[in-house]
C-alpha positions as CSV (number, residue, x, y, z in Angstrom):
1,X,83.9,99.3,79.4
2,X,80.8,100.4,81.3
3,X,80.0,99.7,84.9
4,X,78.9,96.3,84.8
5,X,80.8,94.5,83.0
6,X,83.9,96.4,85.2
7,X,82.0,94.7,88.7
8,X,81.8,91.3,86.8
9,X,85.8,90.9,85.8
10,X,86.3,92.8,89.8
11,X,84.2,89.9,91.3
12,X,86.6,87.1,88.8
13,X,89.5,88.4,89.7
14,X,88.5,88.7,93.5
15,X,88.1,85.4,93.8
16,X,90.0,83.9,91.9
17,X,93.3,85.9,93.5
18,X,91.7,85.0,97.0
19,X,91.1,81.6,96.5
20,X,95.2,81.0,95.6
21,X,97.1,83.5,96.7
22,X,98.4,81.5,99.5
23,X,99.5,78.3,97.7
24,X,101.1,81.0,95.2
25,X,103.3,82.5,98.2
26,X,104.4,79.2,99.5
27,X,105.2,78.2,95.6
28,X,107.0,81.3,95.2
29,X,108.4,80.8,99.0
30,X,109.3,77.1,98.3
31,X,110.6,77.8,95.0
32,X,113.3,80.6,95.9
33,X,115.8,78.2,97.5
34,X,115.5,75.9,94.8
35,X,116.4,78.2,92.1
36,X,119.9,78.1,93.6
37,X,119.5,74.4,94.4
38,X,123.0,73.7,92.9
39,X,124.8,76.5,94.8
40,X,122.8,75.8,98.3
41,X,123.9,71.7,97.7
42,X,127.5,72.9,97.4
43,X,127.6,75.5,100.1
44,X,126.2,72.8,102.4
45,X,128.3,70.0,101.5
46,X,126.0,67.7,100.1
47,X,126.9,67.8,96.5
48,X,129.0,64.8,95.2
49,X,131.7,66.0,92.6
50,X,134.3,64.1,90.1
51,X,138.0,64.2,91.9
52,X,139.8,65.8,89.1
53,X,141.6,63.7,86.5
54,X,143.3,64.1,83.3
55,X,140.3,64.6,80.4
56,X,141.3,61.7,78.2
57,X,140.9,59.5,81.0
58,X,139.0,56.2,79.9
59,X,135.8,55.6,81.2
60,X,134.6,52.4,83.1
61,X,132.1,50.4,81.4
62,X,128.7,51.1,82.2
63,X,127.7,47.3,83.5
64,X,130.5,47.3,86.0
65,X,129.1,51.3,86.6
66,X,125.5,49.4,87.2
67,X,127.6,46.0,89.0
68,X,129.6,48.2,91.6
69,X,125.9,50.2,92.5
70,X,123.5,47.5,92.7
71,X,126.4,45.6,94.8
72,X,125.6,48.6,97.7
73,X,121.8,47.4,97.8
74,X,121.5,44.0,96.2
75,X,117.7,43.5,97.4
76,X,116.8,46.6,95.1
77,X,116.7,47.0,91.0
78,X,118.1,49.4,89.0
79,X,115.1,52.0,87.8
80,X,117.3,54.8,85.8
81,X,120.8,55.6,85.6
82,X,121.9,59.2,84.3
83,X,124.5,61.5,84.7
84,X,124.9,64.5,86.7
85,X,123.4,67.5,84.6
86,X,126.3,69.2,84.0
87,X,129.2,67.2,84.7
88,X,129.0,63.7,82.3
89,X,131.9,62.3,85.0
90,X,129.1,60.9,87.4
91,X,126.8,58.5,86.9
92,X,123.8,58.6,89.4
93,X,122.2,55.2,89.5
94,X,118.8,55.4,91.4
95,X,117.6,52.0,93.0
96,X,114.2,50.8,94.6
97,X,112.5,48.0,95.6
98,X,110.5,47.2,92.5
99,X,110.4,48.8,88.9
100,X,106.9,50.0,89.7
101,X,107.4,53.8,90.7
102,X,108.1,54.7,94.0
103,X,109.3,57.0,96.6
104,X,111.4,54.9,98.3
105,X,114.3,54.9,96.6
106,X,118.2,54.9,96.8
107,X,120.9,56.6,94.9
108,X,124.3,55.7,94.3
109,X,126.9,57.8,92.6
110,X,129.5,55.9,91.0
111,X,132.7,58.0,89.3
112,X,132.2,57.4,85.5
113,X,136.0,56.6,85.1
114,X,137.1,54.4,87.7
115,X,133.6,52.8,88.3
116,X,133.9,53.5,92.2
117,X,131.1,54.7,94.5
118,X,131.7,58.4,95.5
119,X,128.5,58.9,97.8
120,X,125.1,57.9,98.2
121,X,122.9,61.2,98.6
122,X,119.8,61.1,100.8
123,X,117.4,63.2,98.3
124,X,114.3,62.6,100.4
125,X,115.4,64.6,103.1
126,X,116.7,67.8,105.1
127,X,116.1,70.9,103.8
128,X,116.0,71.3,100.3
129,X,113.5,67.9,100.2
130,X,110.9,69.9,101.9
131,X,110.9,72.8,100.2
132,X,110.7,70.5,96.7
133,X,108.0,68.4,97.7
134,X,105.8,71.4,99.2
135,X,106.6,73.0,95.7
136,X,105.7,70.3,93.6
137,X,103.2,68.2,95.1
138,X,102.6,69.0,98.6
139,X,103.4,65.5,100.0
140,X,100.4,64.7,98.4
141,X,101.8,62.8,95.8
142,X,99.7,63.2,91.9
143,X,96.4,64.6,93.8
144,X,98.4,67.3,95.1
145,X,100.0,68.1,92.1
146,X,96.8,68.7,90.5
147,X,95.7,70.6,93.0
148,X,98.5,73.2,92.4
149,X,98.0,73.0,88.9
150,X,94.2,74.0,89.6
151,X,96.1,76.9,92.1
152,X,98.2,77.9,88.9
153,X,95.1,77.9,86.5
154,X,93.2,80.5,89.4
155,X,96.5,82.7,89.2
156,X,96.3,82.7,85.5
157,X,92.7,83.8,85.8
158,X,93.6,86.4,88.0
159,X,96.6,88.0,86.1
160,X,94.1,87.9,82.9
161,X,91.8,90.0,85.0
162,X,93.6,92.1,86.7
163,X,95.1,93.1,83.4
164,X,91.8,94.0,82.0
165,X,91.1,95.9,84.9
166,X,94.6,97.8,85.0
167,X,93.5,100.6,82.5
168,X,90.2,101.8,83.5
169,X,91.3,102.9,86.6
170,X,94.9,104.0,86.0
171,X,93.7,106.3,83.7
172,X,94.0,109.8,85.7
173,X,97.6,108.2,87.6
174,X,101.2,108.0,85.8
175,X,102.2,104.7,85.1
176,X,104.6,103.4,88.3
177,X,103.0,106.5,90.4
178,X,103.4,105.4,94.1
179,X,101.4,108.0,96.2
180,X,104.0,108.0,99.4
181,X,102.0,111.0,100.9
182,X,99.0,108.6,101.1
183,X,98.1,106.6,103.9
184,X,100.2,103.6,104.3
185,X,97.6,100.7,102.9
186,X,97.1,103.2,100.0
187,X,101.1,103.3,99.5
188,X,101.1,99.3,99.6
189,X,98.3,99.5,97.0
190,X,100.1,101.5,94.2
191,X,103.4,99.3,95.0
192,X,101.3,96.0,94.7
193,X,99.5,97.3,91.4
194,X,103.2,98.4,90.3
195,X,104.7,95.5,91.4
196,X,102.0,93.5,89.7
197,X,102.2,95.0,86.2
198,X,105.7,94.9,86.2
199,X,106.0,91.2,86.9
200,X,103.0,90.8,84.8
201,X,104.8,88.6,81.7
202,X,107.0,86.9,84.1
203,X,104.6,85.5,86.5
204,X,102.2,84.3,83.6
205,X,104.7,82.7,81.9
206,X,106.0,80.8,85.4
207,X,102.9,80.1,86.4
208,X,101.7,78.6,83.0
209,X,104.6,76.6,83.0
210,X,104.4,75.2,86.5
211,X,100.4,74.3,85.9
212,X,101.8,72.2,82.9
213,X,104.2,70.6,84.7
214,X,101.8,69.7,87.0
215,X,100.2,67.5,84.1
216,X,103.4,66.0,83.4
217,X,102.7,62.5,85.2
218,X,99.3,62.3,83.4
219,X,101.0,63.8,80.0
220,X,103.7,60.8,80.4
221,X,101.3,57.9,80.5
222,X,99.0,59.2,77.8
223,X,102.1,58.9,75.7
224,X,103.1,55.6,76.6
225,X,99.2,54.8,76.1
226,X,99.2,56.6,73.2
227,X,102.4,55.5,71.0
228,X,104.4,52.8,72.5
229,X,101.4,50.5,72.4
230,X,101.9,49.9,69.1
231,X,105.4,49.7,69.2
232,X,105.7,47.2,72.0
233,X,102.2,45.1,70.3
234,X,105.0,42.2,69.6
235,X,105.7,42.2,73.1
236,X,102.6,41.9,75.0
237,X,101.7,39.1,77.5
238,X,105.4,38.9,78.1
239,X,107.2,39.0,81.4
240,X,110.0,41.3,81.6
241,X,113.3,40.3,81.0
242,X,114.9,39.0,83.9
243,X,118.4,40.7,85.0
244,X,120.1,37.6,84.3
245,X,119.2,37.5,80.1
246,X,120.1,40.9,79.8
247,X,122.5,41.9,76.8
248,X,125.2,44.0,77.9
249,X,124.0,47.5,78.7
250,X,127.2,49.5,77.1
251,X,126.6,47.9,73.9
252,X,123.1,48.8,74.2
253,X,124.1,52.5,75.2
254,X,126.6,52.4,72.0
255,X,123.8,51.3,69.7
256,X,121.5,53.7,71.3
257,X,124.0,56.8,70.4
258,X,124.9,55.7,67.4
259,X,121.3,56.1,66.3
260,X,121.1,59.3,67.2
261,X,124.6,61.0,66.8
262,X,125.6,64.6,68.0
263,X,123.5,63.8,71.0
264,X,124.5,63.6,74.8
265,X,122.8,61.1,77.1
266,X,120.3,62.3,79.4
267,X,119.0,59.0,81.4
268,X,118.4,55.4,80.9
269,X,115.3,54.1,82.0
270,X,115.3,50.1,82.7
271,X,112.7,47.1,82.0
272,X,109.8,47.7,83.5
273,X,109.8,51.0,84.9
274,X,107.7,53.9,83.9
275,X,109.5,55.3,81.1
276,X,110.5,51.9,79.5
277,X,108.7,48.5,78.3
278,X,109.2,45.3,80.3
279,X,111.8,44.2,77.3
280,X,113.7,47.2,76.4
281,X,116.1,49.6,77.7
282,X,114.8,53.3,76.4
283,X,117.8,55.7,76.0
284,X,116.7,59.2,76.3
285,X,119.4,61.0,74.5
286,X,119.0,65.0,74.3
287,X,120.9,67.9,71.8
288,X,123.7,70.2,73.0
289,X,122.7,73.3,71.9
290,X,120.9,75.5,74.6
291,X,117.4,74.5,73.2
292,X,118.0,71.4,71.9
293,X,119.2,70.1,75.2
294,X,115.5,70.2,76.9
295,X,114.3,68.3,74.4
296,X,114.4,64.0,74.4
297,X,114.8,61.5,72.0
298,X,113.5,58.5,73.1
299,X,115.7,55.0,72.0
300,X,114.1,52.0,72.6
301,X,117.1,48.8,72.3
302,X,116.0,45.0,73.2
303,X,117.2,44.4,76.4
304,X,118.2,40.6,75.5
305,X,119.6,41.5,72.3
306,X,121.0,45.2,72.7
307,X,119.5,46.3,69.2
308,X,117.8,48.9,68.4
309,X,113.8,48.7,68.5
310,X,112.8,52.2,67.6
311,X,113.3,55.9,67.9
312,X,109.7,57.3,68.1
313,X,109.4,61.0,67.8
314,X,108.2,62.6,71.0
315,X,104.7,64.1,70.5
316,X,104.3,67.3,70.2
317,X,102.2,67.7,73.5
318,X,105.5,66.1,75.2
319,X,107.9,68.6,73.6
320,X,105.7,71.3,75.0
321,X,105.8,69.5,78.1
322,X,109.8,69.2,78.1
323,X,110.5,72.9,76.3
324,X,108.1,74.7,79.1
325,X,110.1,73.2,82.1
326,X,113.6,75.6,81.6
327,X,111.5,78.5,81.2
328,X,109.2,77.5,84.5
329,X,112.6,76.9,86.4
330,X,115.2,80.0,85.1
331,X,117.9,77.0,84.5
332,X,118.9,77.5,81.2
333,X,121.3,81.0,81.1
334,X,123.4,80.0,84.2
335,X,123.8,82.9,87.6
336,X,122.6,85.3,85.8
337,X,119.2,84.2,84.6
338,X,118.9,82.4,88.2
339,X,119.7,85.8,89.9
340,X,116.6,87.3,87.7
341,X,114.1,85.0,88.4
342,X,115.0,85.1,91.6
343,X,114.4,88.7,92.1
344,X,111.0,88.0,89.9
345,X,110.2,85.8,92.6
346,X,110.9,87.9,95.5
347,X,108.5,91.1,93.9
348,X,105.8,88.6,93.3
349,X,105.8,87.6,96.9
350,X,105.6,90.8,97.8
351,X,102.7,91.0,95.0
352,X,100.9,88.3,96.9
353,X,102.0,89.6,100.6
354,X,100.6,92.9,99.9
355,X,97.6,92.0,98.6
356,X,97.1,89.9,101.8
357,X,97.7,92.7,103.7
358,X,95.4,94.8,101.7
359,X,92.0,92.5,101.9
360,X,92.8,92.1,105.7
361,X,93.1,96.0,105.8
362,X,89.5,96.0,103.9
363,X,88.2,93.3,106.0
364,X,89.0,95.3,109.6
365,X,86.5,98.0,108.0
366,X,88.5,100.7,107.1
367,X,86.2,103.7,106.6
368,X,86.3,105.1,103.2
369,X,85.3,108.0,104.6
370,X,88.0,108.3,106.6
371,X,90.9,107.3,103.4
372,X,88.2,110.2,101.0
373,X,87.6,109.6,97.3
374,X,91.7,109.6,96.3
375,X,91.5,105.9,98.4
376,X,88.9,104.2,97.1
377,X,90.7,100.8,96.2
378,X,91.1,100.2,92.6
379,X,88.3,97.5,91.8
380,X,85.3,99.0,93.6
381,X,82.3,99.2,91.2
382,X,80.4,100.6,93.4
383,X,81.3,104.4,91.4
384,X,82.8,104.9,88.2
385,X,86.6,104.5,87.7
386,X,88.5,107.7,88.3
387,X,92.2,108.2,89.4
388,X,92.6,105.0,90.9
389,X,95.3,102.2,91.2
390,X,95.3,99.5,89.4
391,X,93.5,96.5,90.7
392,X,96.4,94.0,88.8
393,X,97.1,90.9,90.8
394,X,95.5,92.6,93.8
395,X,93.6,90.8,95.9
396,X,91.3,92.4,97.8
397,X,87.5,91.3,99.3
């Protein structure tokens, strides 16, 4: 690789680290707590959980589930209904104003068994709220989900380029060498470009994964646009089915499963909302197997008549969509996965804090006279590459 075409991928992955290393720290900042989401919900008290009951306990019906929720806000409709993710003995019924979608919304936990309401959690505040919305959308709403997708798109640029800057100027260094003789910003350098390289696979695959999700809104409706039109043709012009003509939603959940067997539900989505038609209630059922169970099967029954519509096959660009969200979040091999990505997390914001530190460092003006040919930063052009760190992830001006 000769000189200049080293000085054109330092300037790409300059910038591009520059421009979002600071929305990466406060995604991986914002993101740390709600790895452990579960655990922090518990340790604070704000988790509802099943009272404990024998397990061949019959379960309520799911109208009177949906009767004895809506009777706690009867100005509001019913928009989903699904059960807790890993305990099918709660029903969370979520309730707004209109079917259009919303943030103002209420949810209403109602015990699957005895149809009684066991809480209704506030999700749109304290802690945990804040840290989610600055993670996924910055209060912004779908521009500022975009916006981080753009972020996560930079990152991946700069990962790409700091990798094919990493060999030409670790070749005269040991791979993981951390000079702690050095001067202190040339210490935080070899640790960042260690750092870096070592969480290389990790944070390409996280950030990847979060830029898609940030599609995942767009990626929705293109689907709906793209192959329930022609599935709910027959339907069009029509106003949705009012509550009152509605077939009984147990029978429709029956029908539902019994398409699909050997599948679990994951959440109901009701006329008129964003995942439904105005005329049907769409099951989305998922498998129980550990990779199965991220992935949806959409079942569209007639709300009037609770049969069965149809059972479209998700697309593939919303199977990558679902499949790409466990491995963005660490949620699908229990503590110990969660414990991993959390310390993934915590050496990539030390990634990104370091190579704060070291542009600021380069900004004051520190002499390179005064650090001598050993501290040249790895990524100056300006001579050819010797025994230098690697310039991985860094960012540096």
């Amino acid at each position: 690789m000769n000189s200049k075409t080293i000085k054109t991928w330092a300037w790409v992955h300059k910038w591009s680290s520059l421009v979002c290393t600071v929305f990466m720290l406060l995604l991986c900042l914002t993101g740390l707590p709600l790895i452990f989401h579960h655990e922090i919900g518990h340790l604070l008290g704000t988790e509802v959980e099943a009272p404990e009951m024998p397990a061949d306990t019959p379960r309520a019906s799911l109208d009177r589930v949906l009767e004895v929720a809506k009777a706690k806000h009867p100005d509001r409709v019913v928009q989903f209904a699904s059960h807790a993710e890993d305990d099918d003995n709660l029903w969370f019924v979520t309730l707004t104003p209109t079917p259009a979608p919303t943030d103002d919304f209420k949810s209403v936990v109602v015990d699957a068994r005895t149809a009684e309401v066991l809480g209704q959690p506030k999700f749109d505040e304290g802690f945990m709220y804040v840290m989610f919305k600055l993670h996924v959308d910055l209060f912004a709403g779908l521009p500022g989900k975009l916006f981080l997708g753009f972020m996560g798109l930079l990152l991946l640029v700069a990962i790409v380029s700091g990798v094919v800057l990493y060999a030409p100027f670790m070749r005269k260094l040991e791979f993981g060498t951390v000079r702690r003789e050095k001067r202190a910003r040339l210490k935080w350098l070899d640790l960042h470009n260690l750092l870096g390289i070592v969480t290389l696979v990790w944070a390409f695959v996280v950030g990847g994964t979060g830029m898609i999700n940030t599609w995942a809104d767009l990626v929705i409706k293109y689907w709906q646009h793209d192959q329930l039109t022609a599935l709910l043709a027959p339907y069009q012009g029509q106003a949705p089915v009012p509550v009152a003509e509605r077939g009984s939603l147990q029978r429709s959940l029956e029908v539902a499963q019994a398409r699909a067997p050997g599948t679990k539900l994951s959440f109901i989505a009701f006329p008129g909302t964003s995942f439904s038609s105005p005329h049907h209630n769409t099951f989305f059922l998922r498998g129980d197997e550990p990779f199965t169970s991220k992935l949806l099967q959409p079942v569209l029954v007639d709300a009037r008549t609770a049969e069965v519509t149809a059972s479209p096959k998700l697309p593939w660009y919303l199977t990558a969509l679902l499949v790409s969200q466990p491995l963005h979040f660490g949620d699908y091999g229990g503590l110990p996965m969660q414990i991993l990505w959390a310390l993934l997390d915590i050496a990539t914001i030390v990634v990104l804090g370091s190579g704060l530190y070291l542009w600021w460092k380069r900004r004051s003006g520190v002499p390179a006279a005064r650090a001598g040919h050993a501290s040249r930063p790895a990524g100056d052009v300006s001579a050819p590459p010797s025994a230098q760190p690697a310039p991985a992830l860094k960012v540096r001006a």
